[in-house]
C-alpha positions in Angstrom: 19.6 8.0 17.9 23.3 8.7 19.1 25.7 10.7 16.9 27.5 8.3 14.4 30.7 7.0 14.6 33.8 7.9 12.5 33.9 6.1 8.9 35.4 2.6 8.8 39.1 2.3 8.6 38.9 -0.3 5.4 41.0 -2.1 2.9 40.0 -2.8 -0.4 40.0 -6.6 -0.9 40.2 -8.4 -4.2 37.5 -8.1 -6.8 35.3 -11.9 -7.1 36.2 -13.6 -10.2 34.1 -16.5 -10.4 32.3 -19.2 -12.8 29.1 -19.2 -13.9 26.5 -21.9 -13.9 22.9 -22.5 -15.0 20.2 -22.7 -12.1 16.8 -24.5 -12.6 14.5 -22.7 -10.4 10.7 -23.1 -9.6 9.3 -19.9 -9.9 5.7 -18.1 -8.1 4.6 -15.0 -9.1 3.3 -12.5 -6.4 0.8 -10.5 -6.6 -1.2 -8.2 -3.8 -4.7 -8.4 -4.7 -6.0 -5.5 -6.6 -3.1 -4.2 -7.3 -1.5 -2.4 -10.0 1.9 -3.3 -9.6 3.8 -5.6 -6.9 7.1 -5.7 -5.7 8.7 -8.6 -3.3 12.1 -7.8 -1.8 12.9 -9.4 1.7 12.4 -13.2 2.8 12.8 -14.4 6.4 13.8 -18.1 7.6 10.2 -19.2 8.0 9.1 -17.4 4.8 7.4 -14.4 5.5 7.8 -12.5 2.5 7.8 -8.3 2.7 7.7 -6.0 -0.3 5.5 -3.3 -1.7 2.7 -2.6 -3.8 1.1 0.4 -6.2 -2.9 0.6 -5.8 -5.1 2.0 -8.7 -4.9 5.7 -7.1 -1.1 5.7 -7.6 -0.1 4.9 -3.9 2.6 3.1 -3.3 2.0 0.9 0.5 4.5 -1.9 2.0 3.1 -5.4 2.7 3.7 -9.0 4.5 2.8 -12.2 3.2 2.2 -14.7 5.9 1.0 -18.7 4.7 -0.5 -17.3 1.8 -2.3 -14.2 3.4 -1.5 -10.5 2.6 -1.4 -7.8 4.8 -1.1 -3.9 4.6 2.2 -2.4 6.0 2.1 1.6 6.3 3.7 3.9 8.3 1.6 6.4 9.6 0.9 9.4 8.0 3.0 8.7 5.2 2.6 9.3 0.9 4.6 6.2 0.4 6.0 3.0 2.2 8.0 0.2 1.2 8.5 -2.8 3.4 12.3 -4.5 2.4 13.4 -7.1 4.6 12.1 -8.8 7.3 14.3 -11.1 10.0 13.6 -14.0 11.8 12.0 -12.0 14.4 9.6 -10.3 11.9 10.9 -7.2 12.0 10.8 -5.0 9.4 13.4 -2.4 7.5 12.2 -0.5 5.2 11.5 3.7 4.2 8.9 6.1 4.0 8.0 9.1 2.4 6.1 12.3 4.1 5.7 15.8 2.4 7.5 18.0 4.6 7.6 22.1 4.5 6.3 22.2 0.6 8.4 19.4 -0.4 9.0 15.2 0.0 11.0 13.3 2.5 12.6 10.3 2.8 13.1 8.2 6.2 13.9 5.0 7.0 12.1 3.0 9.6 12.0 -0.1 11.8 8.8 -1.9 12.6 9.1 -3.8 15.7 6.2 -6.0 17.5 3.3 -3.3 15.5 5.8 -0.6 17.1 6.9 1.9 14.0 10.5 3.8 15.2 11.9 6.4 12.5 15.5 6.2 11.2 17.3 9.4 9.9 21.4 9.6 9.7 22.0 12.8 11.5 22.1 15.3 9.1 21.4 13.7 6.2 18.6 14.7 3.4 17.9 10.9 2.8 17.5 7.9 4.3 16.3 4.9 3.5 16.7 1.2 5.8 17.2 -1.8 3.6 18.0 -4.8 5.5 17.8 -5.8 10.0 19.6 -8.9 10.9 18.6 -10.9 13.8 20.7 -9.0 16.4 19.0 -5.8 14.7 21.9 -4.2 13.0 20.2 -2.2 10.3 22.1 -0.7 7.0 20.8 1.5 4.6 22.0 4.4 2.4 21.9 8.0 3.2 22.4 11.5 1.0 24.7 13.8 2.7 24.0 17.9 2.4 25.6 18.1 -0.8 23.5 14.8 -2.0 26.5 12.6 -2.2 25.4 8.6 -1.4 26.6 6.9 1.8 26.1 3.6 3.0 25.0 3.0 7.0 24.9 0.8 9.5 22.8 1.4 12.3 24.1 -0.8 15.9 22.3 -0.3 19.3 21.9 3.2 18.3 25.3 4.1 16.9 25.4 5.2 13.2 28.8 4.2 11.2 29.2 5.4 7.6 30.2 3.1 4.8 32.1 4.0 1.6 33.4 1.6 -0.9 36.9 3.4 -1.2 37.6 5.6 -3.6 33.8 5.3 -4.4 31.7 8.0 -6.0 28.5 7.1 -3.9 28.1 3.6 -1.8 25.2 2.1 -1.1 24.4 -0.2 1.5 21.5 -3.4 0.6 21.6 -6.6 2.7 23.6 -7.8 6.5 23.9 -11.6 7.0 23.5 -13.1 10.5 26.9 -12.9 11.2 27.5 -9.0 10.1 28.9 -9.2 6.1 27.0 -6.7 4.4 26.6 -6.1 0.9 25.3 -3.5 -1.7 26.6 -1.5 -4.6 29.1 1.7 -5.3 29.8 3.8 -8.4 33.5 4.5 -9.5 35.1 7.1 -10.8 34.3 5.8 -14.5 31.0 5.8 -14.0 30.4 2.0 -13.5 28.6 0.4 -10.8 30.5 -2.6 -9.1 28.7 -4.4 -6.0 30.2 -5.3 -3.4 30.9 -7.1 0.2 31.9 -6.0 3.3 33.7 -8.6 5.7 35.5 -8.1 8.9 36.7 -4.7 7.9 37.5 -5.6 4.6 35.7 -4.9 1.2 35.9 -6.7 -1.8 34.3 -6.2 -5.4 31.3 -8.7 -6.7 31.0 -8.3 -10.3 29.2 -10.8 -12.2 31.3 -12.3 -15.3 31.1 -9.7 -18.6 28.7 -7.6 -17.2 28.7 -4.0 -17.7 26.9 -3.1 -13.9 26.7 -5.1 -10.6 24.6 -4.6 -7.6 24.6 -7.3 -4.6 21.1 -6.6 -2.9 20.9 -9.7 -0.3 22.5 -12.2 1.2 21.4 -14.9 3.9 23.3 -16.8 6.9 25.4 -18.7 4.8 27.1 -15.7 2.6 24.8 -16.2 -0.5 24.8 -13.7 -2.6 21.6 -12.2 -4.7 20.9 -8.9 -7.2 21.2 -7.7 -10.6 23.3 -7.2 -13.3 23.2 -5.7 -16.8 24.5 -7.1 -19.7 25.9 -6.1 -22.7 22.7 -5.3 -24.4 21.1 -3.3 -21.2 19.5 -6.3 -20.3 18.6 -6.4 -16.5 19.1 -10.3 -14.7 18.9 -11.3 -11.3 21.8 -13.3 -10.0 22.7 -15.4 -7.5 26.7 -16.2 -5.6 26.6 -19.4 -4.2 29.6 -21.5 -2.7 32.3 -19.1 -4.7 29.3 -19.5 -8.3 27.2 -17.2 -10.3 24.3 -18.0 -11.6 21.7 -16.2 -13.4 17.9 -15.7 -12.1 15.4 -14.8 -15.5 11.8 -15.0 -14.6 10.3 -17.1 -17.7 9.1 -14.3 -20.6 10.5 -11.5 -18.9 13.0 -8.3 -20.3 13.9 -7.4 -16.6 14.7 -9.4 -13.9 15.5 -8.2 -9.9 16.8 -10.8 -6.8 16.5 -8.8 -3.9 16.4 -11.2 -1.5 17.6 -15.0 0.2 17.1 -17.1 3.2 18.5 -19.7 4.4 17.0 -22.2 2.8 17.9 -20.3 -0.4 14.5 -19.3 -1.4 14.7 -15.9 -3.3 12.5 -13.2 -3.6 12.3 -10.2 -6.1 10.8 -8.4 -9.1 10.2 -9.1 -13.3 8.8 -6.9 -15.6 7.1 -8.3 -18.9 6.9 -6.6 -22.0 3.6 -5.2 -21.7 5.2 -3.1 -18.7 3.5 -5.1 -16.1 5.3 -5.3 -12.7 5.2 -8.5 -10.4 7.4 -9.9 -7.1 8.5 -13.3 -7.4 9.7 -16.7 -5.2 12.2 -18.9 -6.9 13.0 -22.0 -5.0 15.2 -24.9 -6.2 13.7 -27.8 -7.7 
């Protein structure tokens, strides 16, 4: 991988301040067989969903679901992989963990035509690759030498750092077709914002009276999905369509995650019931 560039040269845009409407959503709960716990997180056009799932030893493996049928995604040699998002080429973003002189490490990868290719920021104690659009941009998140969070893009092997300014930490989530990427940042009160990134230009996504944003997807058109806490500490997914909120609550559950959108607007992500059990999720429109 080349050396990466300087940090963008951006201007803070305005923070969203948008309605909010209800949503009625079909939702499908996914489950890897046999496992303990399952996570969904990317969607591509055709519906190829990625994610990851915990097995009964404690081992936590990355997966695809293809027209219906599951399949195993690990990177070799690895404690721990998690597939996140998958393009219209089906390939995959995602991290991986290894333990590494007496202690564990974080990478990101790509996995490209059964072809796994490792992805470190130079320098960097942590990385981790959460989104490839179709011209294979990647972004991720990174932890400098002094463990300080950084947001990354990744183009033709050129690293540029991204960070929200005036930001704590930045974190980097999702890249539409067309190069807006989104993700979250923590400011100097303590409070975590999401955001977008647009031809140079950032601007806040906070969802109405919440108390914590994060944007963790978005798709071709510029929708918007992730999570937001309420008042309470409740967790919710949410979707930002067409300039409105709305909020994604899988039936009985206390947390809700949307991690990810195509562009037919089909959303993927995670609940948690009461009873602590862990599922991924499709929510389509009616």
């Amino acid at each position: 991988m080349k050396r990466p560039k300087s940090k963008y040269l951006l201007v803070l845009g305005f923070a969203l301040s948008l309605p909010v409407v209800a949503l009625t959503m079909v939702f499908i709960t996914i489950d890897f067989p046999s496992a303990r716990r399952t996570f969904a997180f990317g969607i591509n056009p055709r519906g190829d969903i990625v994610g990851a799932y915990e097995d009964f030893s404690s081992v936590t493996h990355g997966y695809e679901l293809r027209k219906g049928s599951f399949s195993t995604i690990d990177f070799p040699g690895a404690v721990i992989t998690e597939a996140v998002k998958i393009n219209s080429e089906d390939e995959v973003a995602g991290w991986y963990e290894n333990q590494e002189g007496g202690k564990f490490v974080t990478h990101g990868f790509e996995l490209r035509k059964g072809s796994f290719s490792t992805i470190d920021f130079p320098n960097a104690i942590f990385t981790a690759a959460e989104d490839i659009s179709d011209s294979e941009e990647i972004v991720g998140s990174y932890l400098d030498p002094s463990s300080m969070s950084h947001g990354f893009s990744l183009t033709h092997g050129s690293f540029s750092t991204i960070d929200f300014p005036s930001a704590i930490s930045t974190e980097a989530f999702g890249i539409s077709a067309s190069g807006e990427i989104v993700g979250r940042y923590l400011d100097v009160s303590g409070t975590l914002h999401g955001f977008m990134l647009k031809d140079g230009t950032f601007s806040t996504v906070d969802f109405p009276g919440a108390i914590s944003t994060g944007a963790l997807g978005i798709n071709p058109r510029g929708d918007m999905v992730g999570t937001y806490s309420d008042a309470s500490f409740t967790e919710h997914g949410f979707s930002l369509s067409n300039g409105t909120f709305s909020t994604l609550d899988f039936p009985d559950a206390f947390f809700t995650e949307a991690v990810g959108i195509n562009a037919s607007g089909n959303i993927v992500g995670v609940y948690i019931l009461a009873s602590g059990a862990t599922h991924g999720f499709e929510a389509t429109k009616k």
